[in-house]
N, C-alpha and C positions, 0 to 999 in steps of 0.2 A: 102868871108867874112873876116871881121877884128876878126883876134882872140885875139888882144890884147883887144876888144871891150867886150869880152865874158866873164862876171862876177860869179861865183860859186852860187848859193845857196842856202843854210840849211835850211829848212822849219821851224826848231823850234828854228832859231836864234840860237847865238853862246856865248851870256853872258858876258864873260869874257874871251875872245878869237876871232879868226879869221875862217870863213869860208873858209876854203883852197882849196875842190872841194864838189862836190854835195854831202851834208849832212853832212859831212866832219869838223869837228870842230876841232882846233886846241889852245889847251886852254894856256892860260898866265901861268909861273911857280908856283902862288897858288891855283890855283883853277883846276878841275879835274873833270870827266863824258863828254856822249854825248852832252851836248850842254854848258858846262864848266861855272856852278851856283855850284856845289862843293866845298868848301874850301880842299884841301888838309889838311889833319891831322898837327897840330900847325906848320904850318910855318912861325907867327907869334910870336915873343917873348911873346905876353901876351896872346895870344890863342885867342883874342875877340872875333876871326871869327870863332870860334865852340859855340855853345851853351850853353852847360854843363860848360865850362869856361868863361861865359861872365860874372862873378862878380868876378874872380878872375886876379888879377893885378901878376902873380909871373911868372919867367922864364921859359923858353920852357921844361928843361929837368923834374921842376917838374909839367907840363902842361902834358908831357909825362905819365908821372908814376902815374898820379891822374885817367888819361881814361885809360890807363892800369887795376889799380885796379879796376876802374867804370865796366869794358867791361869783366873785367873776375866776378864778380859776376852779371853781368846781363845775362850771357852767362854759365852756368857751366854745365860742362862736365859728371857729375855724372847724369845729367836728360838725358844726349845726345845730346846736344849742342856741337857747335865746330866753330870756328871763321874762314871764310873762309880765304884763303891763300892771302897776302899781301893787305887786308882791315880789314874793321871793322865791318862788316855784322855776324852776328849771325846765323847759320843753324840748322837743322835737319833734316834729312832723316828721312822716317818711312819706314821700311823696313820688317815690318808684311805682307805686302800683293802689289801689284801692282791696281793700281785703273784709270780710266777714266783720263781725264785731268780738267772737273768739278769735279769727286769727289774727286781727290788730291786737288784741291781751295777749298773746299767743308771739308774738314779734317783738310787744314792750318788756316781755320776761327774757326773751333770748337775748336782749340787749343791756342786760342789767336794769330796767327801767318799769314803769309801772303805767297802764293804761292813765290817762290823767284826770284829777278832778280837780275841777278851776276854781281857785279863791274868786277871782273876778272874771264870771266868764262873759259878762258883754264888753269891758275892754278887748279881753282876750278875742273874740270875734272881731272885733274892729280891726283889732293887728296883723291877725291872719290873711281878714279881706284885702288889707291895707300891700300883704308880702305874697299874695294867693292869689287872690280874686276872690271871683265867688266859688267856695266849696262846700264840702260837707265831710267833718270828722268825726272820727268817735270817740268817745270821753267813757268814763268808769263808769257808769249806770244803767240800771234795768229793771225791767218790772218784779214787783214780783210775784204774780200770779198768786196774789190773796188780796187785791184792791190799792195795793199803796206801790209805790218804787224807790229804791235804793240804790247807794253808792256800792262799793267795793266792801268798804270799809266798813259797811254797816252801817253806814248813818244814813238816817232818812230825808228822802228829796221829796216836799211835799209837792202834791197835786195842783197846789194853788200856790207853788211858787211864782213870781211875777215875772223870772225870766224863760216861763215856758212861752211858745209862740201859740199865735191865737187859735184857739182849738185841742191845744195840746194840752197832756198826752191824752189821745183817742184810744188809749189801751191801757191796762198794765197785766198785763202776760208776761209770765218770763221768756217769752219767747220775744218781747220789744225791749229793744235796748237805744240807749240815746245818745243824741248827735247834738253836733254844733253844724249851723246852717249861716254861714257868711256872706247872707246876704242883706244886699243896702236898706231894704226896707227892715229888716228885721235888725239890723244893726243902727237905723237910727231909732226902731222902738223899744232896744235895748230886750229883744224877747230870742235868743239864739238857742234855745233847748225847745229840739224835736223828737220824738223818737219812729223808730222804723222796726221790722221785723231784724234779728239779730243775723238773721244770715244775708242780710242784703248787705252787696259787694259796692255800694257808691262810696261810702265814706272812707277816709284816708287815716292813718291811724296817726292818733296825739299821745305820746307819751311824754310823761311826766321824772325827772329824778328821783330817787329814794332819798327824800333829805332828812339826817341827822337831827336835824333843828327847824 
């Protein structure tokens, strides 16, 4: 066979970027996520390509300091918010009790809030470990009982992503749903996505903000 013949790929398209191997997105320097539709935070001098600053004509560094102030009052700390590590995603843990992987989705709706999917989830495991110890949350994903696993959202979490832990995932049923595992070995191999049966009650639920932008 011709392998220079053999073309890569990505099921959900690559956006603003290249498919480089299978699922595999490799996105242009402004834009950012699995299939690279993300603007990167104002790398634009007038910001157009964020929301929130699409009427404003002014420089990046006060494009900066406007979502700054914007993200720290929509995000404050005093409720239990906390702005995950190198984005702009909004969190909270509820850490009263450990719940199902429905009734953690089931908790983030009652609170205005959405089960979470981590732009950076091995920072984000660091930080947890860092404010936690060692635990185990549940984040927006699940098998889905046809060979592959998916987000909430529909996007797809592939098998051979790097941040799954060694062995993982051993299923995809939709009866397995996945976790973050904040533990030191896995947090320094950068590998924090597990999954478990959907009704096992260890993990703690991570919700996420509905953000605008």
């Amino acid at each position: 066979m011709c392998n220079k013949c053999i073309k890569s790929v990505c099921s959900d398209g690559c956006g603003n970027g290249q498919c480089t191997s299978p699922d595999k997105c490799t996105c242009s320097p402004e834009y950012t996520g699995a299939s690279c539709i993300t603007p990167q935070l104002c790398t634009h001098p007038t910001c157009n390509d964020i929301q929130k600053c699409a009427l404003y004509t002014i420089d990046q560094c006060l494009c900066v300091l406007f979502l700054s102030i914007l993200f720290e009052s929509d995000c404050p700390e005093s409720e239990g918010f906390f702005g995950a590590p190198g984005t702009r995603q909004c969190m909270k843990t509820f850490m009263d009790k450990t719940r199902s992987w429905d009734g953690a989705e089931s908790l983030c709706r009652s609170q205005g809030l959405k089960l979470a999917k981590p732009q950076d989830a091995a920072a984000l495991n660091k930080y947890l470990n860092e404010k936690h110890g060692k635990e185990w949350y549940w984040v927006s994903a699940r098998g889905t009982g046809s060979g592959g696993w998916q987000w909430t959202d529909g996007e797809v979490l592939s098998l051979s992503d790097p941040l799954w832990g060694d062995g993982e995932p051993d299923s995809t049923s939709r009866g397995d749903c996945l976790y973050l595992y904040s533990h030191p070995s896995d947090i320094a191999a950068g590998t924090p996505y597990y999954d478990a049966p959907c009704s096992y009650t260890r993990p703690y639920p991570l919700c996420e903000v509905i953000s605008e932008f």
